[in-house]
C-alpha positions in Angstrom: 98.9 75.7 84.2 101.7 78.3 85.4 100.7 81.5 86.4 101.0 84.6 83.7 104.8 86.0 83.3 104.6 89.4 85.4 107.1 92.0 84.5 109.8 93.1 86.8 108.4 96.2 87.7 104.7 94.8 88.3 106.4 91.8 90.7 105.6 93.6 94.1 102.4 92.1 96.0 99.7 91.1 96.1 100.3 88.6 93.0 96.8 87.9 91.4 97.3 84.3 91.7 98.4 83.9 94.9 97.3 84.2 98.6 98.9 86.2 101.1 98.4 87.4 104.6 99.6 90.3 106.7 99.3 90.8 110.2 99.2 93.8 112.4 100.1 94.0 116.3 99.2 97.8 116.5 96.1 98.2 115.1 92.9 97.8 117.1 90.4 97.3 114.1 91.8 95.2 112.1 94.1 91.9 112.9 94.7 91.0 109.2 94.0 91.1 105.6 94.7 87.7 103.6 94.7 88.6 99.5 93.5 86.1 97.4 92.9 86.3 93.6 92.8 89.2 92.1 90.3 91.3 93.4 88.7 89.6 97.2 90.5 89.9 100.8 89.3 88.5 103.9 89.9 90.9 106.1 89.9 89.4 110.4 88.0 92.1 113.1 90.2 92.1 116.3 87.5 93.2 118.0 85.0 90.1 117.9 87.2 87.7 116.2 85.1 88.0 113.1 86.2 87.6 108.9 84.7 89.4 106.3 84.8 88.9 102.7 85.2 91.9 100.6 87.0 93.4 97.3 90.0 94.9 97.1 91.8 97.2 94.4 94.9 98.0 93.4 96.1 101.6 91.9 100.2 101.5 91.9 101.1 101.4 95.4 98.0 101.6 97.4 96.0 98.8 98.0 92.0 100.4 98.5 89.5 98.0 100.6 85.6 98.3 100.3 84.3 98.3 103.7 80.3 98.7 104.3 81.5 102.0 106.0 84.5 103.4 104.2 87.3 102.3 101.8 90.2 101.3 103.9 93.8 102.2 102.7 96.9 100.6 102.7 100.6 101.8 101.5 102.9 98.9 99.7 105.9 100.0 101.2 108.1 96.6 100.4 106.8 92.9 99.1 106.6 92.1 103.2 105.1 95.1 104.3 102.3 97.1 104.4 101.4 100.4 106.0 97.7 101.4 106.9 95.7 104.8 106.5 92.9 105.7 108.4 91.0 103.2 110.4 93.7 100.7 108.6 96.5 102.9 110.4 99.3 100.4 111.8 102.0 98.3 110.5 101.4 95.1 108.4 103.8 92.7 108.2 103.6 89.6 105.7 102.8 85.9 107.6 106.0 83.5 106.2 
């Protein structure tokens, strides 16, 4: 079945249904964050190579991450990018 009809002004990522990834090349922490579903990101450590599985939320255009230590926070600036807060702080850049 097709996905649900989302209104113009809900269109901007991440889609519940779909999958995408973005990928940093400035932040130390963490290389990426893949979206998938409506509520679980795997988020890749650039530290040890290592994904995690987590939840994620969405409040209008912040995107907040539970971590085992702290929420992390990232900014939906356009539908290709993303901008991290905190330990998240870098650029994100959607994977084509």
């Amino acid at each position: 079945s097709n996905p649900p009809a989302v209104p113009e002004s809900l269109s901007t990522i991440p889609l519940p249904w779909a999958t995408i990834s973005y990928l940093s090349n400035d932040n130390l922490l963490y290389k990426s964050f893949t979206f998938k579903g409506k509520s679980t990101v795997v988020i890749k450590d650039d530290i040890i190579g290592f994904d995690f599985v987590t939840n994620y939320e969405r409040d209008g255009n912040y995107i907040k991450i539970k971590t085992d230590k702290s929420d992390l926070l990232l900014e939906i600036v356009t539908r290709d990018s993303l901008i991290g807060k905190g330990f998240a702080k870098g650029s994100y850049i959607k994977v084509k």
